[in-house]
Structures are given as structure tokens and as C-alpha cells.
N, C-alpha and C positions, 0 to 999 in steps of 0.2 A: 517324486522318485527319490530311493535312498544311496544317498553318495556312496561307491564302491569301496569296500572295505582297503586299509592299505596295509593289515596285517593279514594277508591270506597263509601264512605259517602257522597264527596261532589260530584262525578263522576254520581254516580245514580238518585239524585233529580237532576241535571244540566239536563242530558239526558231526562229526563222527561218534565222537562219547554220546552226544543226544540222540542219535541213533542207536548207540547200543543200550542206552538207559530204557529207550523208549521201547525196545526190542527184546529183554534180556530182563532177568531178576537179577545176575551178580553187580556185584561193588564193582566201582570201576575208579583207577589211581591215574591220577593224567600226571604225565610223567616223570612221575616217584611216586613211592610208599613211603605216606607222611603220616601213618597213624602205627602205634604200637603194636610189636610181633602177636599180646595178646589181644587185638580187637580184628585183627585180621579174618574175614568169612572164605570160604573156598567154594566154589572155584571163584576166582577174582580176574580182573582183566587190569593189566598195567598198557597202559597208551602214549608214546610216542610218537610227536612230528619229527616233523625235518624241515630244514627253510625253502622255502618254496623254488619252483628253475622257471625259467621260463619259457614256454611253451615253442614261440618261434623267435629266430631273430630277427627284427625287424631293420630295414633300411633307415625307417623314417624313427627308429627309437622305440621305445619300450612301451605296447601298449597293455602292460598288467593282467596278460593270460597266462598261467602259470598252472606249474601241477604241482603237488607236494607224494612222500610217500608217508604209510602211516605205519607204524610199528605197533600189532596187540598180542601183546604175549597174555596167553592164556598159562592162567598159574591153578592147579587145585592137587589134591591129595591123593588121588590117582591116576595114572594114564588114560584110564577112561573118563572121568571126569575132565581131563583137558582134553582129549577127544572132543567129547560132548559141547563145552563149551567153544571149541573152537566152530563145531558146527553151527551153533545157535549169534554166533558172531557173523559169520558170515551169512546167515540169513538175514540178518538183520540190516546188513549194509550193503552183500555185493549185488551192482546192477542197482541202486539206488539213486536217487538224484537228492541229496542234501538242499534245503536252502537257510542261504547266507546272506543276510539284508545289502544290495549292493551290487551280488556277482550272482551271475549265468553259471549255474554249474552243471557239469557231465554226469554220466553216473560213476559210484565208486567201482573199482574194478579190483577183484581180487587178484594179484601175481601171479601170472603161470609158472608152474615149475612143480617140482614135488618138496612139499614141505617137510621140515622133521619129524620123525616121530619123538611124541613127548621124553625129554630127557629130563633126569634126573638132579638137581641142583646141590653138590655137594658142600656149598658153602652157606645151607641153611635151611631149618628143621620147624616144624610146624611147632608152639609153644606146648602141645605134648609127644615132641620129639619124633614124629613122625616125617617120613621123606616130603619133597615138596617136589611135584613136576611140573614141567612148561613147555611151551612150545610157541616160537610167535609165526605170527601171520602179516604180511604185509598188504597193504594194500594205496594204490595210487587214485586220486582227484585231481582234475581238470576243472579252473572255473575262468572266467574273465569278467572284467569289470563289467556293469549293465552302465546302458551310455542315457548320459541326461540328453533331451531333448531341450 
């Protein structure tokens, strides 16, 4: 059996990007934009974690059940094109169960609530000057350690 991960912060957004990779044709930037304004494809997905909470509090101490939330901002050159990709994001993850060598996990759950509509980013321009929109989506996992026997 494999020993439970003890970074489920960086464990749960990684699982996710391999889900949108495996789900998705766009570039995906785990979180930042590390390559130049001109190598940039649209629409693209920028993916932020968050450090993990913990699930319950326990009496007896901390037994490593924990949820994270995940930030994917859909970025492309249209409103519909971030539409679009926000759709094929969330096919690709909500209601899914990730696995992570180590931990039991839930399915991902996309955030109730209503999202923005794609805004417009004024502090930056497609390399032929063109608007750039986005919009993020969040989403929460749930995993806990799997126990050695």
C-alpha cells in the first residue's frame, strides 16, 4: 500500500490539471504564466490551489482528511470562447473522483452559486493587441489518508 501523501495542497490542484489535460486540448499554467505573452494559445486555463482545511476536528488529533479549493480561471479572446472553455472544464472534473497515490478521494464538486460572466482584463492585451477575457471557476476536493494495514 502507498504511504498517504503529506502534501495534499500541492496533491489536489496537480490531480485536477491531469484531469483537465486528460479532458481538454487547452494549455494549462499551474499557478502562473511562466511562458512569454508571445507563446501564449487561447483559450488557456490558469490553476490555483489553496492549502488544504481540515475536514473534521478531531478530539483525538488530526487524522489528514482535508479539503482544498481549486481556482481555474478560464482566460481566451472571447467571451464565448471562455464560456466554452469553462464548459469543457467542468466536464471534465465535476462529479469526478481523482486518484492520488495514498488518499481516498471524493468527487470534485463544482461551487454553487452563480459565476461571473467573462470580464474583460484591462491590464493586459493579447500580443496582437487584442482584449483578453476570463472568468474563474472554483472548485472543492475532499480526500483522507488510505490506512496501511
Amino acid at each position: 500500500m502507498t504511504a498517504p501523501s503529506i502534501e495534499p495542497s500541492v496533491d489536489h490542484p496537480a490531480a485536477l490539471v491531469a484531469m483537465l489535460r486528460a479532458g481538454t486540448d487547452f494549455d494549462i499554467h499551474e499557478g502562473d504564466v511562466n511562458v512569454p505573452d508571445e507563446q501564449l494559445t487561447y483559450p488557456h486555463y490558469v490553476v490555483w490551489g489553496t492549502p488544504a482545511q481540515p475536514l473534521v476536528e478531531r478530539i483525538r488529533g488530526d487524522g489528514g482528511e482535508v479539503w482544498t479549493r481549486t481556482q481555474i480561471t478560464c482566460v481566451a479572446l472571447t467571451a464565448n470562447d471562455v464560456l466554452g472553455a469553462a464548459d469543457r472544464a467542468r466536464r471534465a472534473l465535476h462529479r469526478k473522483r481523482p486518484v492520488i497515490p495514498g488518499r481516498r478521494c471524493g468527487d470534485i464538486e463544482q461551487e454553487p452559486g452563480i459565476a461571473p460572466p467573462p470580464l474583460v482584463d484591462p491590464n493586459v492585451k493579447s500580443p496582437d493587441g487584442r482584449r483578453i477575457y476570463f472568468t474563474p471557476l472554483f472548485f472543492t476536493l475532499h480526500s483522507s489518508p488510505t490506512r496501511t494495514t
